[in-house]
C-alpha positions as CSV (number, residue, x, y, z in Angstrom):
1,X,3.9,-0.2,2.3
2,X,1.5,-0.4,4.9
3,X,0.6,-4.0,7.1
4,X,-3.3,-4.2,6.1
5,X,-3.6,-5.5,9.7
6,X,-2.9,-2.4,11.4
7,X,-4.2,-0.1,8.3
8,X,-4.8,3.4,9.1
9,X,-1.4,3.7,11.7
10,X,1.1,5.9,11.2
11,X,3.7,3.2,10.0
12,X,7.3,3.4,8.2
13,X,9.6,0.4,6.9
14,X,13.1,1.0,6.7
15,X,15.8,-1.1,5.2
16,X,13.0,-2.7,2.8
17,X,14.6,-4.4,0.0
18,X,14.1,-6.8,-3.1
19,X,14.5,-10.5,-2.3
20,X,17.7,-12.4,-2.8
21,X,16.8,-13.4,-6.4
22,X,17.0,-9.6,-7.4
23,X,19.3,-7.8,-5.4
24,X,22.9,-9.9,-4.3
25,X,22.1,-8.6,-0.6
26,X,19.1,-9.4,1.7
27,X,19.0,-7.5,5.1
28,X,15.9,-7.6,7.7
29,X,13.9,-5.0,8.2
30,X,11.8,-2.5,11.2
31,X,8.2,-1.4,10.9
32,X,7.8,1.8,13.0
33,X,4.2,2.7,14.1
34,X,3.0,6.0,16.1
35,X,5.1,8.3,14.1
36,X,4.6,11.6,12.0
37,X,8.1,12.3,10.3
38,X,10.5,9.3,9.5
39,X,13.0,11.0,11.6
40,X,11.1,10.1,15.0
41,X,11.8,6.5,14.3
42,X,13.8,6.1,17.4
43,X,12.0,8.7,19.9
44,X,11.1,7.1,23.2
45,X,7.4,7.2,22.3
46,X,7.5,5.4,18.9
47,X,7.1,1.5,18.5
48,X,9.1,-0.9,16.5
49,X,8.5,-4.3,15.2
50,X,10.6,-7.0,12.8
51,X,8.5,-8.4,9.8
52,X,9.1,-11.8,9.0
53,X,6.8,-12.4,6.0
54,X,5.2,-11.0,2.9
55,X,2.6,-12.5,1.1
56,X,1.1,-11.2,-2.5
57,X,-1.8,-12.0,-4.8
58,X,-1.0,-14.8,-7.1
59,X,-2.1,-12.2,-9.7
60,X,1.1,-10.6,-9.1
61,X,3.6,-13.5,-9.7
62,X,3.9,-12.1,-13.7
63,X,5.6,-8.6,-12.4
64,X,7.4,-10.6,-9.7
65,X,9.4,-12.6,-12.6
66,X,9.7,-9.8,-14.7
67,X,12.0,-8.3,-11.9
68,X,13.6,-12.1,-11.2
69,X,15.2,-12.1,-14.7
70,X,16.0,-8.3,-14.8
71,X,12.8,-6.6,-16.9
72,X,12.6,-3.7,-15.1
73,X,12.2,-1.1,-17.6
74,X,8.7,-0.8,-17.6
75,X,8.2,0.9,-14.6
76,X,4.2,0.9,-15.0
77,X,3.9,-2.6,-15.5
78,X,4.6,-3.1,-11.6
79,X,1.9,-1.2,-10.1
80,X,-1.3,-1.0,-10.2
81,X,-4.3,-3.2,-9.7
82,X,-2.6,-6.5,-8.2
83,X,-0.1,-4.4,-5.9
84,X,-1.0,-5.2,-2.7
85,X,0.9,-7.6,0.5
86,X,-0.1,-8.3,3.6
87,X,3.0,-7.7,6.3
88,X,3.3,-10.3,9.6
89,X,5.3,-9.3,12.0
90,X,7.1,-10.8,14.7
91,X,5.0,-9.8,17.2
92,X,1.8,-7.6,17.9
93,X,1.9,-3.5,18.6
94,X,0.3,-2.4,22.0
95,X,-2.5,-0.5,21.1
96,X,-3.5,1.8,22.8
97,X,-6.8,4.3,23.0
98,X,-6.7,7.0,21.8
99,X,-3.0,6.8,20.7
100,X,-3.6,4.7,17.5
101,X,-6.7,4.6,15.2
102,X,-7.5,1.9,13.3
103,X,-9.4,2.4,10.1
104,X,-11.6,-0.4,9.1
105,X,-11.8,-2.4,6.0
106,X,-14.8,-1.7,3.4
107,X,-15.0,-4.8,1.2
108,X,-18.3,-3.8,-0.9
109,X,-16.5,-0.5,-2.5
110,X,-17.3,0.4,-6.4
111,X,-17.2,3.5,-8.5
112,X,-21.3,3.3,-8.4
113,X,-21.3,4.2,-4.9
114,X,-19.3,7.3,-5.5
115,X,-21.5,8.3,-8.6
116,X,-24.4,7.8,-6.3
117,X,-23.0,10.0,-3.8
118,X,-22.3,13.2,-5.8
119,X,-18.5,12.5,-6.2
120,X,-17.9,12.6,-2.7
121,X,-14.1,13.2,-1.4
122,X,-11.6,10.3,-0.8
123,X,-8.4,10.4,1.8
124,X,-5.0,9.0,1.5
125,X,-2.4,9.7,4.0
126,X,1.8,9.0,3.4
127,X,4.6,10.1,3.8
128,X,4.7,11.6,0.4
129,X,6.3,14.8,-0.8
130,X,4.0,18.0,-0.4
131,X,4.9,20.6,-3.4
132,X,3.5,23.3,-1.9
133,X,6.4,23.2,0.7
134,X,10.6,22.7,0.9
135,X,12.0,19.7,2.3
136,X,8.3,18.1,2.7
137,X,9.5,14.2,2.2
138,X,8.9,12.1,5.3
139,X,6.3,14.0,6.8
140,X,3.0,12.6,7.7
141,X,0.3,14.2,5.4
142,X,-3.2,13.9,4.3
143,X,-4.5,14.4,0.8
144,X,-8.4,15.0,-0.5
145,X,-8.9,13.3,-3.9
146,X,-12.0,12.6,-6.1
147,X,-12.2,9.1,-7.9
148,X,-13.6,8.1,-11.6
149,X,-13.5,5.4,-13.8
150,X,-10.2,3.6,-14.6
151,X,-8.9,4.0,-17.8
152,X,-8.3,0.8,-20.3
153,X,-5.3,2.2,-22.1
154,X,-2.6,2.7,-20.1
155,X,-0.2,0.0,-19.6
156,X,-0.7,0.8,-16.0
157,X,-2.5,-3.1,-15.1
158,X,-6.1,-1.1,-14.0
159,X,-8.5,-4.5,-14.2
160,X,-10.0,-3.9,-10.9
161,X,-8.2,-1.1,-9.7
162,X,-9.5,2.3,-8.1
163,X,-8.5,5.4,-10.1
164,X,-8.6,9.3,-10.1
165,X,-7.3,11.2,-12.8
166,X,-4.1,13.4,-11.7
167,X,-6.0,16.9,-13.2
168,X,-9.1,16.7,-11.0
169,X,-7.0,17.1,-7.9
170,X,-4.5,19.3,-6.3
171,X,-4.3,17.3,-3.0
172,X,-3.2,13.5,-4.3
173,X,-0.6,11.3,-3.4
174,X,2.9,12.1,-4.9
175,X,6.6,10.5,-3.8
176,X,7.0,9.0,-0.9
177,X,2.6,8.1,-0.4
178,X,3.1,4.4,-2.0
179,X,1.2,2.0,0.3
180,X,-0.6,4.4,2.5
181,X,-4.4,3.7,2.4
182,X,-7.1,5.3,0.6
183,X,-10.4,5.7,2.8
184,X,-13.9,7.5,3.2
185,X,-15.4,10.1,5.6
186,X,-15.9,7.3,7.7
187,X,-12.4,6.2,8.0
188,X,-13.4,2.8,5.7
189,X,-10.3,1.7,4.0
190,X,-10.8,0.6,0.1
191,X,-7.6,0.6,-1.3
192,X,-3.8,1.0,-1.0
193,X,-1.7,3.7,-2.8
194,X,0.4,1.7,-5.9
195,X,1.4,4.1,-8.7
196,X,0.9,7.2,-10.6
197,X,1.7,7.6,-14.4
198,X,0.2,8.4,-18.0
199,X,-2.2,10.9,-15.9
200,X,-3.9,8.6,-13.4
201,X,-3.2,8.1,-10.0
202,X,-3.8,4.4,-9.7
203,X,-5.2,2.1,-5.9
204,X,-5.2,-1.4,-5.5
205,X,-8.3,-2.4,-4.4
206,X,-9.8,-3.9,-1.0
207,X,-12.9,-5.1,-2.8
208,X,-11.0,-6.9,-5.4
209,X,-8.7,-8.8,-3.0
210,X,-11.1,-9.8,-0.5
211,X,-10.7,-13.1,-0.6
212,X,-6.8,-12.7,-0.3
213,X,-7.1,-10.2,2.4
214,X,-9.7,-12.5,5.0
215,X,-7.7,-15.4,4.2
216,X,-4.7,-13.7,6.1
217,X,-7.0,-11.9,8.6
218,X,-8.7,-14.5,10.0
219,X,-5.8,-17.3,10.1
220,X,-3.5,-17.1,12.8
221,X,-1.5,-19.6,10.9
222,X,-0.4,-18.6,7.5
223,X,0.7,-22.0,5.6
224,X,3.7,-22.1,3.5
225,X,2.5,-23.3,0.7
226,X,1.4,-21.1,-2.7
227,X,-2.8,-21.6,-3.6
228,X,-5.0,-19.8,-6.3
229,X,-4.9,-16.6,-4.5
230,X,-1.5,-15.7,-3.0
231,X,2.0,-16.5,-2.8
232,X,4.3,-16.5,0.3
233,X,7.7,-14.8,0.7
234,X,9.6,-15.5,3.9
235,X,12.1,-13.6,6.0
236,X,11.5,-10.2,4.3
237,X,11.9,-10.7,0.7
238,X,9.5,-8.8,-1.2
239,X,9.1,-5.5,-2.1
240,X,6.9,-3.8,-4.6
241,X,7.9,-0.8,-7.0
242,X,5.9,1.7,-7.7
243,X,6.2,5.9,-9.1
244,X,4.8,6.4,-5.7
245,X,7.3,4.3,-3.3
């Protein structure tokens, strides 16, 4: 999972775990940025940061009781459209030119601007698994994938979502990718990586959690307190599950 903040950086959570309502143990976790292979997480020239905060779309809350009273069969139910959390961390990365890019948000994505444009190419980049080589896990990677409609009969949640269907591409996201970005030519992010299943390889969307996303970009002070469009997790106890993670 990436922090929508900083979208675009080369970053890594370790020690991420479910909250104390699903798991009996709840430990603190690292965010590691400027970094292409999880093993360079302590190198000299690598960054680390504690997180102290998750928040989530409220639309999320279902899948986050279904794991609070032990459904967890389903694995497709918990991706998908609504998958998304923006990370705070204890304190700021340095950023530096030229060392760290930071891709930029697109907010006005659809599939009718990807029809328009002749099926143009999309990016993701992870840490997924690369099939094409041995021991491939934990290193940085990019992929090239086309996008289509979503589907409406998977029991993947899709309402909203951004999809590409796993046979037009050779290049997606695979283990290891879940919560990397998914972004244009231009480096404009529209969605994060959730979950792949019955075919589809499925994004949550930037477009469709505007409102959730600005509300946390452009408050300094995130209040405590649950509203209409997200819900608030202290002291690093959420973490979403996806095919993908």
């Amino acid at each position: 999972m990436l922090d929508i903040r900083q979208q675009g950086v080369p970053v890594i959570l370790r020690e991420l775990i479910l909250p104390d309502e699903f798991l009996p143990v709840s430990l603190s976790f690292m965010v590691h940025a400027n970094l292409t292979h999880i093993d360079e997480r302590f190198s000299p020239y690598t960054q680390f940061r504690f997180g102290t905060q998750f928040n989530y779309p409220i639309t999320y809350k279902n899948q986050c009781d279904q794991l609070n009273h032990g459904f967890i069969d389903n694995h497709d139910e918990f991706g998908g459209s609504p998958d998304i959390s923006i990370l705070t961390l204890n304190r700021k990365f340095n950023l530096m030119k030229g060392w760290i890019e930071i891709g930029s948000l697109n907010y006005n994505y659809s599939i009718n601007n990807t029809q328009e444009k002749n099926d143009e190419d999309f990016f993701v980049l992870g840490y997924g698994e690369d099939k094409s080589m041995e021991n491939s896990i934990g290193q940085l990677r990019l992929g090239i994938i086309k996008l289509g409609e979503c589907p409406k009969h998977i029991k993947i949640p899709t309402n909203g979502a951004i999809c590409s269907n796993i046979n037009r591409n050779h290049q997606g996201p695979d283990v290891g990718d879940s919560g990397g970005p998914i972004f244009d030519i231009n480096g404009r992010v529209i969605g994060i990586t959730s979950i792949a299943g019955n075919g589809w390889y499925v994004f949550s969307s930037v477009t469709t959690h505007k409102t959730f996303i600005q509300q946390h970009l452009y408050n300094d002070t995130i209040n405590s307190t649950t509203d209409g469009n997200n819900n608030n997790i202290n002291t690093l106890k959420y973490s979403n599950s996806t095919d993908l993670s």
